[in-house]
N, C-alpha and C positions, 0 to 999 in steps of 0.2 A: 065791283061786285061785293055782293056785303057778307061779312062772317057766316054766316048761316050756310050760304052756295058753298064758298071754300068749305067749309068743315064735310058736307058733302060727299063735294071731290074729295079730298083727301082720305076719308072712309071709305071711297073705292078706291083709290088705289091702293088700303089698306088690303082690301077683298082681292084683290087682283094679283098684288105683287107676293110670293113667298115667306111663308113664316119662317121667323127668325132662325140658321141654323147655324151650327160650330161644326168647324171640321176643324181636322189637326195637319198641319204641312210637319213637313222635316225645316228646320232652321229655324220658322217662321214663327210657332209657338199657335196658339188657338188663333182661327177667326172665325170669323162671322158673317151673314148677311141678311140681308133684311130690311123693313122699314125701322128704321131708327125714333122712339119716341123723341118729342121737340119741346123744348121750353123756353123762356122769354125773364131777362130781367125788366125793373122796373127801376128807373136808379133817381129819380124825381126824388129829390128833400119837399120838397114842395108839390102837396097832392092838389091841385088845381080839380075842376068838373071835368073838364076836359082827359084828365090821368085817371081821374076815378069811373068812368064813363068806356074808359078803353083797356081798362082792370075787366073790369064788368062784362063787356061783349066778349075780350079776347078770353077770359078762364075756362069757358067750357069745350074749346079749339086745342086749347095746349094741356100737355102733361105737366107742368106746374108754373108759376109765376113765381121771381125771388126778388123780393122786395129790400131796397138800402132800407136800412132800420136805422142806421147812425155812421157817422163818421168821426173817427181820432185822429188826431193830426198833433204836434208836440212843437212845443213852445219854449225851448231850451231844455228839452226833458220833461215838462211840465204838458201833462193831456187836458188838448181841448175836446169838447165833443159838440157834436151838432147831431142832434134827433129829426129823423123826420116825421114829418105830420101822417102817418101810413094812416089809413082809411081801411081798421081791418076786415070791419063789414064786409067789403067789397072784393075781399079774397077769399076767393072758392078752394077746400081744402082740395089734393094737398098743396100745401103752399112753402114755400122759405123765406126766411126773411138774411139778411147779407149785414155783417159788420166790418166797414170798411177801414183801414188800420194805414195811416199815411208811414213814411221812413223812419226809421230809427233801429236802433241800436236792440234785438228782444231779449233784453241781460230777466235778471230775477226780480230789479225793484219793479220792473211794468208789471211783473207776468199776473199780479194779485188785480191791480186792476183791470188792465181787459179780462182776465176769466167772471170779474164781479159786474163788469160792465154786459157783457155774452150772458150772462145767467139773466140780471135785469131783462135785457131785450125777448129771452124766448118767455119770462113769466110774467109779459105783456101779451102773450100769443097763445092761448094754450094749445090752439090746432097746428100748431104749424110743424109741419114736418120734418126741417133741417135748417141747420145754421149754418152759412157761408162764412168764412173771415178771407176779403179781400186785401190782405198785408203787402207790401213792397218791401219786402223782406231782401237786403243785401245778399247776392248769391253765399258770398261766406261767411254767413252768420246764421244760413237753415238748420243747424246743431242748437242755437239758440233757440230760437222759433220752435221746435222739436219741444221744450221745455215750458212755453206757452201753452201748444198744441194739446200736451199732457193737464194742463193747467184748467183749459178754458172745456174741455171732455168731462172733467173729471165735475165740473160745475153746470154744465148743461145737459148732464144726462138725467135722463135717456135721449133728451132730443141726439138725430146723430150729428155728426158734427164733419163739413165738408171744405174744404183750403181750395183758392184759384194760384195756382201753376203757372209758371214759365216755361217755356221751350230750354232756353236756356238751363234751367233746374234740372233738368232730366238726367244728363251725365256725371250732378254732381255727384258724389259719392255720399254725402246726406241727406240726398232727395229721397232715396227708398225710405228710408228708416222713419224721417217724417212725414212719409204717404201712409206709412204702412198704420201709423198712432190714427190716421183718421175714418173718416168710416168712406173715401173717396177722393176726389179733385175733380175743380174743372180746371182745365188746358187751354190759357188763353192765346190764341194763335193769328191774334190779329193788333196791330200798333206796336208793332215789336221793335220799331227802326224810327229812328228822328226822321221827319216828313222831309222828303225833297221835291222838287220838281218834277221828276218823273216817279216816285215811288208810289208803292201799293199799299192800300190800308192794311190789304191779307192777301200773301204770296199763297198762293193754289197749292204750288210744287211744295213751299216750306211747310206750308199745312200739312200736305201729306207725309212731308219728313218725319217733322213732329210726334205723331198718330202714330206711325210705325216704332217708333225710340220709346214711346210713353208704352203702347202694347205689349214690348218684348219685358218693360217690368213685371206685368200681369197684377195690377192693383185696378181695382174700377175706377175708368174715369169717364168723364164728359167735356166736350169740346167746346168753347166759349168761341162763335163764328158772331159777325159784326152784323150791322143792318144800319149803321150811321154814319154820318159823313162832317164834316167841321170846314174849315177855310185857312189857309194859310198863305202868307204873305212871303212875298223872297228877293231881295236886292237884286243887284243886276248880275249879279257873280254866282246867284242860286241858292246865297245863304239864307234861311231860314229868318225873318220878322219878329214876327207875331204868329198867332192863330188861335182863333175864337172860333164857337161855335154855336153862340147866341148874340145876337144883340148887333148892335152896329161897330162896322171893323173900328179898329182905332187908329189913330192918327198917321198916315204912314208916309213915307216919302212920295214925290211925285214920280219916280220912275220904277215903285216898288212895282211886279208883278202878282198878283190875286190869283187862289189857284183853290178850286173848291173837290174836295179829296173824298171820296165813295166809297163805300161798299159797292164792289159789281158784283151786282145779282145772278148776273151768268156765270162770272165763275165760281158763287158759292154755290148756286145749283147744282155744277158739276160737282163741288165734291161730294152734295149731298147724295147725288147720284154714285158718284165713285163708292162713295160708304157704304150703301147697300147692297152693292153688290159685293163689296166685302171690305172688312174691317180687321184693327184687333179683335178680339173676344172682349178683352176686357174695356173696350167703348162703350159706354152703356146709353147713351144720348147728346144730341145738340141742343146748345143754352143761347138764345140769340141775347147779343146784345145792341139794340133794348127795343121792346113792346113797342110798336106803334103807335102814337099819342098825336091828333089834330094838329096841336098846335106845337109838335116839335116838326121843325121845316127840315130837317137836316138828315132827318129819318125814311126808311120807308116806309111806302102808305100800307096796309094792311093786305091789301091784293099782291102787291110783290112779296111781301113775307111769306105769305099764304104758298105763293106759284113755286118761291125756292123751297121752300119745306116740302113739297112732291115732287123735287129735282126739275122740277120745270122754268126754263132761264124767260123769265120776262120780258118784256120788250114796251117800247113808246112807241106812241102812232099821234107823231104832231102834226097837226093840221091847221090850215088860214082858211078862216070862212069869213064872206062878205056880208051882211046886214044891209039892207036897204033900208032906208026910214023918211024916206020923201024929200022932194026937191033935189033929187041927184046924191044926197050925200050915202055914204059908204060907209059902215062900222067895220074895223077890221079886225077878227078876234082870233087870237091862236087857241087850239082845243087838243089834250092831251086824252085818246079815246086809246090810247096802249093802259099795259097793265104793272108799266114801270116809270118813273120819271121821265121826265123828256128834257134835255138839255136845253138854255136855249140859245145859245150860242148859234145864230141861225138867221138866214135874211129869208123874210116876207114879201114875197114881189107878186104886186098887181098889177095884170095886164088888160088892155082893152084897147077897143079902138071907136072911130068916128064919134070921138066928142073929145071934148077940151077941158084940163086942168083947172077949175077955178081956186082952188084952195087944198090943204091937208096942215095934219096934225099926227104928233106923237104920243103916245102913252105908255105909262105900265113898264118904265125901265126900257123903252127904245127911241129913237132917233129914224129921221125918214129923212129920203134924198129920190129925187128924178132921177131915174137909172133912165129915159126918153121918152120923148114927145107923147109916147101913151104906155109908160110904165111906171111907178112908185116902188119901191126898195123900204121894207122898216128894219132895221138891224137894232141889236143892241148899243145900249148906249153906254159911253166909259164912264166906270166905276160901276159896271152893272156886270161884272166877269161873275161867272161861278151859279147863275139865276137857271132853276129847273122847275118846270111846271110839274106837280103829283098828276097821277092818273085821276082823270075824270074830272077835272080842273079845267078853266078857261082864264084870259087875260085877254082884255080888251087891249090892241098894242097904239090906235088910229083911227084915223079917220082923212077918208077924201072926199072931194065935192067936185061933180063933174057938169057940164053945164047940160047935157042931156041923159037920158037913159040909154043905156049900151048893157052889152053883156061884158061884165068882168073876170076876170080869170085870175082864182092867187092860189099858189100855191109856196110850199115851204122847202129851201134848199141849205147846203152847208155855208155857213161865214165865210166871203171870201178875204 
């Protein structure tokens, strides 16, 4: 469905659903409820057609875009930076732009440069609305950071000036004091655990912990919910490989397991759902991470962002269709018509009868095997774990050739 429909929708349910209200509990401190506005990072160094094309459709949908404007990272003490190519044209006020700030130590010799580097990046912008510093800041060193915080405010004003959070940060006892120097936070509440075998990109229940601990401070914040996914690799004991999220995996043992790791759209639905109907008070919005973009495969397509941002949990609808194309042969194509990824961990089985097998083939990352005398099976094939079709997507996975014309029948079931 294309941006235009969604935006739509979600205008009615703007119409439909309760404007924004605060009540007060006893214990509980202000809440709220209501549609919550929604925003979208953009974290590409690298602005391809395809980035600046999904900049473009997606800004008039969301309450803001916050774009990576640069990344620090430190070279025995010594900062590197890498710029990205932002395409400011193509963002619609208001907008952010994000200064990403890798580990270290935030003593007084940095603090001159990031605040000189933070002023550069907003007096490249002159619209831009707010500046993000995404630091990985040691939990006991945010007394430090406090002293940045003070530093890089005091050079980028008036823009305001907005810090990303941990869960973990919330109980320290200098988390207020440097929430309080900024003009906000977002709450990242998603990748908060070394990947395992069974673990969750974003626990639902720890989200909602989270949300309630950050509330009872009563400082504005915004909650950073996921929308991507990456690959990770795990020995036979479950220990953690590697894990990539572009490009092709790398070299791994022959008995590593391959495990491609989500955002479920249903359970961030719910919470988007749970949040409107009530919140802290001081929640002021969701920041997905990140925008929709063609050509990132790891991401959701624009219809499932769309469907969780109106708490509505999406779904796949994978389907096997047969092609005829003369002389008996059979194209056999999987078709993703749901409004969310489709797994494909899945077998394709054709069935028919009164005619004879002369030939088949595989494609498109599966494998085919006679499951009997007038049935065909296309399964995935190894080294092909973790492959999901986008909605509205097709793969051609086959082809059979039968010595006469019959009625076929394929339909799609679970990997046995």
């Amino acid at each position: 469905m294309h941006l235009r429909t969604w935006s739509i929708l979600y205008l009615l349910a703007l119409a439909t659903l309760p404007a924004v209200s605060v009540v007060l509990l006893r214990g509980d401190g202000r809440t709220a409820s209501g549609l919550l506005p929604h925003e979208a990072y953009v974290w590409q160094r690298l602005w391809t057609p395809a980035v600046t094309d999904a900049v473009r459709d997606a800004s008039p949908h969301l309450q803001r875009l916050v774009a990576l404007a640069a990344e620090i990272s430190w070279d025995t003490g010594k900062p590197l930076v890498a710029e990205a190519d932002i395409d400011l044209s193509a963002m619609r006020p208001p907008f952010g732009l994000a200064l990403s700030i890798g580990p270290t130590r935030p003593d007084a010799a940095k603090s001159t440069f990031v605040a000189d580097h933070a002023h550069a990046i907003v007096s490249r912008a002159p619209r831009v609305s707010e500046l993000q510093i995404d630091f990985d800041c040691p939990e006991s060193q945010l007394d430090g950071y406090r002293q940045w915080v003070r530093a890089i405010k005091q050079r980028i004003s008036p823009v305001p000036l907005v810090i990303t959070a941990l869960p973990s940060w919330l109980d320290r006892p200098a988390f207020a004091a440097l929430a309080r120097e900024c003009d906000g936070y977002v709450l990242q509440v998603h990748s908060l655990h070394r990947p395992g075998m069974q673990s969750a990109l974003c626990d639902p229940a720890e989200a909602q912990r989270a949300v309630r601990t950050a509330g009872r401070l009563g400082i504005a914040f915004r909650v950073a919910l996921p929308s991507y996914g990456y690959m990770a690799a795990f020995d036979r004991d479950g220990r953690m490989l590697a894990m990539w999220a572009e490009g092709p995996p790398p070299q791994l043992p022959a008995d590593a397991k391959v495990r491609a790791i989500h955002a479920d759209p249903a359970d961030m639905a719910s919470l988007v759902r749970n949040w409107a109907g009530r919140r802290p008070a001081a929640m002021k919005g969701i920041i997905w991470y990140r925008l929709p973009v063609a050509d990132d495969t790891l991401n959701w397509r624009w219809c499932t962002l769309a469907a969780v941002m109106q708490g509505q949990a999406p779904a796949a609808d994978l389907q096997a269709t047969v092609k005829r194309s003369g002389d008996g042969l059979l194209e056999i194509t999987l078709i993703n018509a749901g409004n969310a990824d489709a797994p494909l961990d899945v077998e394709a089985v054709l069935d028919w009868r009164d005619a004879r097998r002369i030939a088949a083939d595989s494609l498109g990352g599966f494998a085919h095997r006679a499951t009997g005398a007038s049935q065909m099976t296309f399964v995935p094939a190894d080294g092909s774990a973790g492959q999901r079709l986008p909605p509205g997507q097709s793969r051609p996975i086959g082809w059979l050739r039968l010595d006469k014309d019959t009625e076929v029948h394929a339909y799609v079931r679970p990997n046995r």
